[in-house]
Each structure stands twice: as structure tokens, then as C-alpha cells.
C-alpha positions in Angstrom: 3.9 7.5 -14.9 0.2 7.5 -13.6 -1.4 10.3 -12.6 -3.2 10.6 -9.4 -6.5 8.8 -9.8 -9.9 9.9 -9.1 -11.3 6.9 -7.6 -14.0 8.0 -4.8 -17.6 8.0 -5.7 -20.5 8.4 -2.9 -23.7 5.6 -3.2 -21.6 2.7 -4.2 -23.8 0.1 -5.9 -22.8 -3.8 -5.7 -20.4 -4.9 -8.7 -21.7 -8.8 -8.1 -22.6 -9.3 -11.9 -19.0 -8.3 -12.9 -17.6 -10.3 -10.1 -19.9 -13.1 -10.7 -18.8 -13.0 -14.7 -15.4 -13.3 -14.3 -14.3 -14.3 -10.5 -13.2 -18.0 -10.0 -14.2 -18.0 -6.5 -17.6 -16.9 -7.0 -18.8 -19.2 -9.5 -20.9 -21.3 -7.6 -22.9 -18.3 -6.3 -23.6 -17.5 -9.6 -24.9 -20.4 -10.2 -28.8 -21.7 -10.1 -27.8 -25.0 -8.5 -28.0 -23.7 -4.6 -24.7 -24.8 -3.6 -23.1 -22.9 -1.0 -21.1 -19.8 -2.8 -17.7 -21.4 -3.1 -18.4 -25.0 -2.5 -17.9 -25.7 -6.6 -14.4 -24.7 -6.7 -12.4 -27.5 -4.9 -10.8 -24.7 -2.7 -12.6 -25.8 0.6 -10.1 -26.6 3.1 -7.0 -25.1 1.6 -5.1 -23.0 3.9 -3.3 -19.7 3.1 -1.2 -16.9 4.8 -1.8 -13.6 3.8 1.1 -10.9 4.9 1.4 -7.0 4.6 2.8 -4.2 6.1 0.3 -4.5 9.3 -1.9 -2.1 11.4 -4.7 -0.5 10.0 -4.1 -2.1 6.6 -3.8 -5.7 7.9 -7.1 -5.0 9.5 -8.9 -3.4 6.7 -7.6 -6.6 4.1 -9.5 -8.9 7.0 -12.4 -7.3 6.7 -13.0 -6.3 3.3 -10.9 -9.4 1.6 -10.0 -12.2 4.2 -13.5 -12.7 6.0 -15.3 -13.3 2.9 -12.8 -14.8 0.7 -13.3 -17.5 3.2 -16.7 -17.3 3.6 -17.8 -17.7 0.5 -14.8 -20.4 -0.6 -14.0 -22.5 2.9 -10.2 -21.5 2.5 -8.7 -20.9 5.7 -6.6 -17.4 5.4 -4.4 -16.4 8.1 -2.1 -13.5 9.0 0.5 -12.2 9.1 3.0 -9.0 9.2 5.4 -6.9 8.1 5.7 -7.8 4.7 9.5 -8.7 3.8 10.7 -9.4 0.4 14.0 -10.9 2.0 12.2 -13.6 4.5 10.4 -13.8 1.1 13.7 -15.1 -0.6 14.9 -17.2 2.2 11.9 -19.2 2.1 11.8 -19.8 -1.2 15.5 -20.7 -1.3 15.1 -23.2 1.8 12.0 -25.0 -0.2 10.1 -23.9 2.7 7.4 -21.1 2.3 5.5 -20.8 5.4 3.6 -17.7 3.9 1.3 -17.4 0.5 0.4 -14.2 -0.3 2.2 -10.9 0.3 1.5 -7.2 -0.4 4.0 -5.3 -1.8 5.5 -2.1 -3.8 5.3 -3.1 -7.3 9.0 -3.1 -8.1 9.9 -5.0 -5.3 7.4 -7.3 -6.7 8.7 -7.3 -10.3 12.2 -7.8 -9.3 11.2 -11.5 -8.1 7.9 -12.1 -10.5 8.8 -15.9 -12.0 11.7 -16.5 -9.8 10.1 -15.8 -6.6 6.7 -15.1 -7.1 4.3 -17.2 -9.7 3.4 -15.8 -13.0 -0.7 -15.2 -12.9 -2.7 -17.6 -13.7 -4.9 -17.6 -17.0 -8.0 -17.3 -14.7 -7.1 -14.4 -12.6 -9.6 -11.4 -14.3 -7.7 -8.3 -14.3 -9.7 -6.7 -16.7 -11.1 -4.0 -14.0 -8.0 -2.6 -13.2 -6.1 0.1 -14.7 -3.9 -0.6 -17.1 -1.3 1.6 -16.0 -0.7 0.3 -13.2 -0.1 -3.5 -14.3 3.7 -3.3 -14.3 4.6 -7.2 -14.1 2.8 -10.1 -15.0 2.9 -12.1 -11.8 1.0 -8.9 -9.1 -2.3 -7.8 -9.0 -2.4 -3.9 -8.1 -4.5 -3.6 -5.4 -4.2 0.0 -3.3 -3.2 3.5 -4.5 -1.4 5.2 -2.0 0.0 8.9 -0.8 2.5 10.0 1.2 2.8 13.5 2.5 4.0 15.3 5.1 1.9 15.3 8.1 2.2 16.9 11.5 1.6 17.5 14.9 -1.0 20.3 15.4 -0.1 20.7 19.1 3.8 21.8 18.4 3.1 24.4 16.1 0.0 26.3 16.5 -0.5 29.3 14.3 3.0 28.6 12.7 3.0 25.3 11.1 4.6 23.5 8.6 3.4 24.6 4.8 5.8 22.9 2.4 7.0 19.5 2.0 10.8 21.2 2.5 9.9 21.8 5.7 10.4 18.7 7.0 14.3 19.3 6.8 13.9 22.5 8.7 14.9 21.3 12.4 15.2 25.1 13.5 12.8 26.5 12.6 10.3 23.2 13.1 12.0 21.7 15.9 10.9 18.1 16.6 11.2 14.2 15.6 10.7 13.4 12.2 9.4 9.9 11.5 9.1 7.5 8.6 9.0 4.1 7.7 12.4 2.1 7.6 11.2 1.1 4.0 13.4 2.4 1.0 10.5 2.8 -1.0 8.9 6.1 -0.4 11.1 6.7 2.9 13.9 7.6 -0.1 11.6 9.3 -2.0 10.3 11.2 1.3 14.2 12.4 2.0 14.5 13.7 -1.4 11.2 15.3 -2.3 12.3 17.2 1.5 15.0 18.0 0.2 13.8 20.1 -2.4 14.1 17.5 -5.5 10.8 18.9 -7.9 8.3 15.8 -8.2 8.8 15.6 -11.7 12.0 15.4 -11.8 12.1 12.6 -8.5 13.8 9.7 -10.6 16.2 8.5 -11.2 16.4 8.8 -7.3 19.6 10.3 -6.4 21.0 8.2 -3.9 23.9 9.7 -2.7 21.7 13.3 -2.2 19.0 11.2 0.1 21.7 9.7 2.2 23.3 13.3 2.6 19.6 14.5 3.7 19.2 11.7 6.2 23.2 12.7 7.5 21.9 16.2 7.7 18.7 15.2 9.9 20.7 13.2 12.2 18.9 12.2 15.7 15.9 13.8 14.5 14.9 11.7 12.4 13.6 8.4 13.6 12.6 5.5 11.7 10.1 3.1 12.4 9.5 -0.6 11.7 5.9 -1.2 11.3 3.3 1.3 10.0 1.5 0.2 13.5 4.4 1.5 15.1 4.0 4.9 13.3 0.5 5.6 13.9 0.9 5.0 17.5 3.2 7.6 17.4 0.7 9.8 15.3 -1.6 9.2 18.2 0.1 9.9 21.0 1.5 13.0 19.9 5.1 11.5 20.6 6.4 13.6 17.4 6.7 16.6 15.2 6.0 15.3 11.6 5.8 12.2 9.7 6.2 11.6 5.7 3.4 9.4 6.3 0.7 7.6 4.6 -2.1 9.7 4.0 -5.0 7.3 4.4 -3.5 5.5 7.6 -3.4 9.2 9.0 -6.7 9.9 8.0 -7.8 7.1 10.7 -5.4 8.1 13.0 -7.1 11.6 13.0 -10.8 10.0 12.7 -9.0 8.6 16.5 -8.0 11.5 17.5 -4.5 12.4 16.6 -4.2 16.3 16.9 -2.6 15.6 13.1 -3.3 17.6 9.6 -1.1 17.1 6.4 0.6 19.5 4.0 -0.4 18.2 0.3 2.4 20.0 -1.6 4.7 17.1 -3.5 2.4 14.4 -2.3 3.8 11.3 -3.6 1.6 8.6 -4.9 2.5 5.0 -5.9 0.5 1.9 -5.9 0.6 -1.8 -4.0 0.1 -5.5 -5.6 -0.5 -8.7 -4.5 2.1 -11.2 -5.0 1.6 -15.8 -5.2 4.8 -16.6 -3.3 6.4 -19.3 -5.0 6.3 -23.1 -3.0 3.0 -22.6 -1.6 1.0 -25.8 -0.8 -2.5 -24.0 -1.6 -1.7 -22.6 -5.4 -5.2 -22.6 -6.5 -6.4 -20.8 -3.4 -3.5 -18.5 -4.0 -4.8 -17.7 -7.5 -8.1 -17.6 -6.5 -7.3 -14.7 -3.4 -5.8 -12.8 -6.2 -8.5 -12.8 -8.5 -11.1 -12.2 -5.8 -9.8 -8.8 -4.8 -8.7 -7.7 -8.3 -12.6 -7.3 -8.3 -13.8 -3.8 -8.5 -16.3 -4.8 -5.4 -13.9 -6.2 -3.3 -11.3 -2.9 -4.3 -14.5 -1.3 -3.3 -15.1 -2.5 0.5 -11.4 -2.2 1.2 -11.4 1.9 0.2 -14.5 2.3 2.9 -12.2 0.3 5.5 -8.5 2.7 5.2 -9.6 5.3 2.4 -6.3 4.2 0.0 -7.6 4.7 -3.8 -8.9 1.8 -5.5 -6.9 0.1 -8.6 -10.2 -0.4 -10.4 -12.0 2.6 -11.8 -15.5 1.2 -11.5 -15.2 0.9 -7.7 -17.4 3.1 -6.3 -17.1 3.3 -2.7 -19.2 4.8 -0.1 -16.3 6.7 2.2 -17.0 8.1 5.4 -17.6 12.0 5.5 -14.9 13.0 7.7 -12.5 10.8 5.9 -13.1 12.7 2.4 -10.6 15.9 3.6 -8.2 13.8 3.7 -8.8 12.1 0.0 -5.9 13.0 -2.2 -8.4 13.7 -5.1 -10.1 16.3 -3.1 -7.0 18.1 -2.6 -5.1 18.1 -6.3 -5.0 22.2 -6.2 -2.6 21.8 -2.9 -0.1 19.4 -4.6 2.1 21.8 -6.4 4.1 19.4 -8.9 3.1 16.2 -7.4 5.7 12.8 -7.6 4.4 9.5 -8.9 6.1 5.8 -8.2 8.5 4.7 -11.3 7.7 1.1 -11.6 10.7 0.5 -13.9 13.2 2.6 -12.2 12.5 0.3 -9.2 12.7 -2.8 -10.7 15.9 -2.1 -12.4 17.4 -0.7 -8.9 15.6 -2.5 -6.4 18.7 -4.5 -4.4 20.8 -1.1 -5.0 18.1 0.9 -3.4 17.6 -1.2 -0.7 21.1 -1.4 -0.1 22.0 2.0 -0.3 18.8 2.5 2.6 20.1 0.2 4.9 23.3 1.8 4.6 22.3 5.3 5.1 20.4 4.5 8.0 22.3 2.4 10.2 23.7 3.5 13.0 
């Protein structure tokens, strides 16, 4: 499995020559003939719909991906959100996929790579990007992300939370817990709380994170949308969250009286996925390739301060962002968990499954 990676570096400098070498969308900006950048590729007036999990990230892929992927090629790229690998099947089974490109955990990803999700195409360059955390051949990895426990600075004062254990402690850390309705890291968040060492995290045992979840009962409350959570973050409506680390970050940069315990931070990474049945495959494959650049990776760490999948990115990241950089905190971590690509894709439906179980009702 990977460990974490060091990816922030102040005084980024532009990486347009190794875009420009190997990017199919930026071909005609390379160029000496002065067309406009894009105009050369036959992608002008394709349409896409580009879906993740929402809020802050939804916004940071517009700016640092979506504005001038269509800037610079004419495709028209909307939005949309949460990302859903089962509205993902049912399109594809109806012959009727009404979106084109979705971000997703990797081995939810895999489990549908050929079947519902196209195979990359020859001239999508991932090159830049580390190689461990190519785990399919259809996604791009795009985001390296932590989840810790965070919490509310008001309810606790000089007494606050200190270990990821915690989290199960209702008595003496009285309060709503929160995390995303997600399998993926929400089981990995019950279990790690439950005292399961990171290194030892998979093969996830089930049956003990659905006994952790009976044991929280009413106070834990899961959440839809990663909007939905932050929201909650800002408004001081609970008492921790196993929460993204990066979203947090922002939360806090808006105020949210938040700070976050480091010890068995969990780490695990994102990719981009071609949906299958699109009517824009060459835009799709051409989105794909554009952010696989260490540039575009780049721009999207200064917008939500996720680690980049490309080592050379080198982005400039706001100062009071950088306490909250998982790199900048690796002494707090203890024995820190890391996402098992294969585990999930040999256990994805089961996992999901067992999830929706445990938490209904």
C-alpha cells in the first residue's frame, strides 16, 4: 500500500512544456500556427457532464479543471453531484448515460473498468503520475485524500478529544458524531475508532464495524453529501466528524471553531472514470488526460489542499491551509491506515452491501 505522499511545494512554477508534450488537448497551443489553444482537436462543441461528490470539491474541479478544459478546447462541461456508482450502472444498463465523467474511490472504479467504464485511451499521458497509485487501467488518479477525526473546539475546551478511539467514547465526549453515508472510508472510520491498528485495517472486518456503528446508536449521524457535512462543521451543529481533512481545512479557513486529531489518519486516493455510452468519447478522453497533468493536479491542490497524484506538481498553498497538510503532520499519525485498492475491488458489492445494512434504520 502507498505511503502518505509528500506532495506540497511553495513557488510552483508552470508545467506547460510537459503538458504541452504530451496533452491531447493542448496541442494546438503548442503549436506555431496561432490557432486558438484547442481549436486543432475536433473537440469544439462536444458536450460533457462531469459528477463528484459535490461542495467544496465540485467547486475546486470547476475552477482548476472545468473552466479551462473548456477554454482552451470549446467542450461544454457541465455538473453535476453526488457521484453514484449505482445511477452509474442503471444508465449504462438502460443505454442511456446522461453523465460522462465521474470521480470516484478507485475500487469502486475497478470493479466496473471495461464493463462500465471505458478502458483509457492510448493517448491519455499518465506518465506524471505515481505509479502506485494506477490500480486499473480505465481511471486516472487524480486527488490524495485523509480522513481524520476532527472536532468541535467549542464542546470540549481544555479537554478535547486526542485519539482516533475517541470518537466511540459518547461519555466521556458527549455529542453527534458525523460521517459520510459512503462505505468507503465511513467503514474504515468505524473500525480504525474502534481500536483496529492502521496496519492491520484490511481485510475490513465487517461484522466488527457494524457492531461499532450498533454501539454508537443515535449518536452517530450520517450524511449524504460532503456539502451537507461541512455545513455542519460550520455551524457548530456537532461534536466530531471522521472527516475529510482538506474539506475541513476550508471549513476552518470559514470559520468553523474545528481542529483535527492526526493519530490513524487514513489516506486513500480518487480517479477519474469515462462512463461507458457517452455521446462525447473523445472529449471524455481528452478531460482525462488534461488533469492527469501535473499542472492541472497542481491548480486543483491550491483550490481544496487534497495531495496531488503527480509528484512534480508543485503547488503554491495558502499559509493557513499548510497546518492542516497531512505531510506536515506525519509525527502525529501514530501507525497511519492507507486504502487497499485490491481488497476493494474484490469486495466492493459486499462492502457496500454490508454498509447499507448496518446503517439503515
Amino acid at each position: 500500500m502507498p505511503k502518505a505522499a509528500t506532495v506540497m511545494k511553495i513557488n510552483r512554477k508552470s508545467a506547460l512544456a510537459a503538458v504541452c508534450a504530451t496533452s491531447l488537448v493542448a496541442l494546438s497551443a503548442c503549436g506555431s500556427d496561432g490557432d486558438t489553444p484547442g481549436s486543432g482537436s475536433g473537440l469544439k462543441g462536444q458536450q460533457l457532464v462531469y459528477v463528484n461528490f459535490g461542495g467544496d470539491s465540485l467547486t475546486a474541479a470547476k475552477t482548476a479543471w472545468l473552466d479551462p478544459f473548456m477554454k482552451e478546447t470549446g467542450v461544454s462541461v457541465a455538473t453535476d453531484s453526488p457521484s453514484d456508482p449505482a445511477k452509474v450502472k442503471a444508465m449504462v444498463a438502460a443505454n442511456n448515460t446522461t453523465w460522462d465523467v465521474i470521480d470516484l474511490d478507485a475500487g469502486s472504479g475497478a470493479v466496473g473498468c471495461g464493463t462500465l467504464y471505458e478502458k483509457r485511451s492510448a493517448e491519455v499521458d499518465t506518465s506524471h503520475i505515481d505509479p502506485r497509485y494506477m490500480s486499473d487501467e480505465c481511471g486516472v488518479p487524480i486527488m490524495v485524500q485523509t480522513l481524520a477525526l476532527v472536532y468541535n473546539t467549542e464542546k470540549f475546551g481544555d479537554n478535547p478529544p486526542t485519539k482516533i478511539t475517541d470518537f466511540m467514547d459518547t461519555a466521556r465526549f458527549p455529542g453527534k458524531r458525523i460521517t459520510l453515508n459512503y462505505a468507503v472510508g465511513g467503514l474504515e472510520g468505524m473500525l480504525l475508532a474502534d481500536g483496529v491498528p492502521g496496519d492491520q485495517l484490511f481485510p475490513l472486518d465487517l461484522d466488527r464495524a457494524k457492531a461499532a456503528v450498533q454501539r454508537l446508536g443515535d449518536d452517530l449521524s450520517l450524511q449524504s453529501t460532503l456539502a451537507q457535512q461541512g455545513e455542519s462543521l460550520e455551524s457548530g451543529d456537532f461534536a466530531m466528524c471522521f472527516c475529510y481533512v482538506g474539506r475541513a481545512a476550508l471549513n476552518a479557513q470559514r470559520g468553523a471553531k474545528v481542529d483535527v486529531v492526526w493519530d490513524a489518519a487514513y489516506s486513500a486516493w480518487d480517479a477519474l472514470y469515462a462512463i461507458k455510452g457517452s455521446k462525447s468519447p473523445e472529449a471524455q478522453q481528452a478531460l482525462l488526460n488534461y488533469i492527469a497533468q501535473p499542472d492541472a493536479q497542481a491548480r486543483f491542490t491550491e483550490e481544496l489542499p487534497y495531495g496531488p497524484t503527480t509528484p512534480e506538481s508543485k503547488p503554491d498553498v495558502a499559509a493557513d491551509l499548510e497546518a492542516w497538510l497531512p505531510q506536515n503532520n506525519e509525527s502525529k499519525m501514530g501507525t497511519p491506515a492507507f486504502y487497499d485498492a485490491e481488497w476493494w475491488k474484490a469486495n466492493t458489492d459486499k462492502a457496500f452491501a454490508a454498509w447499507t445494512e448496518m446503517t439503515a434504520g
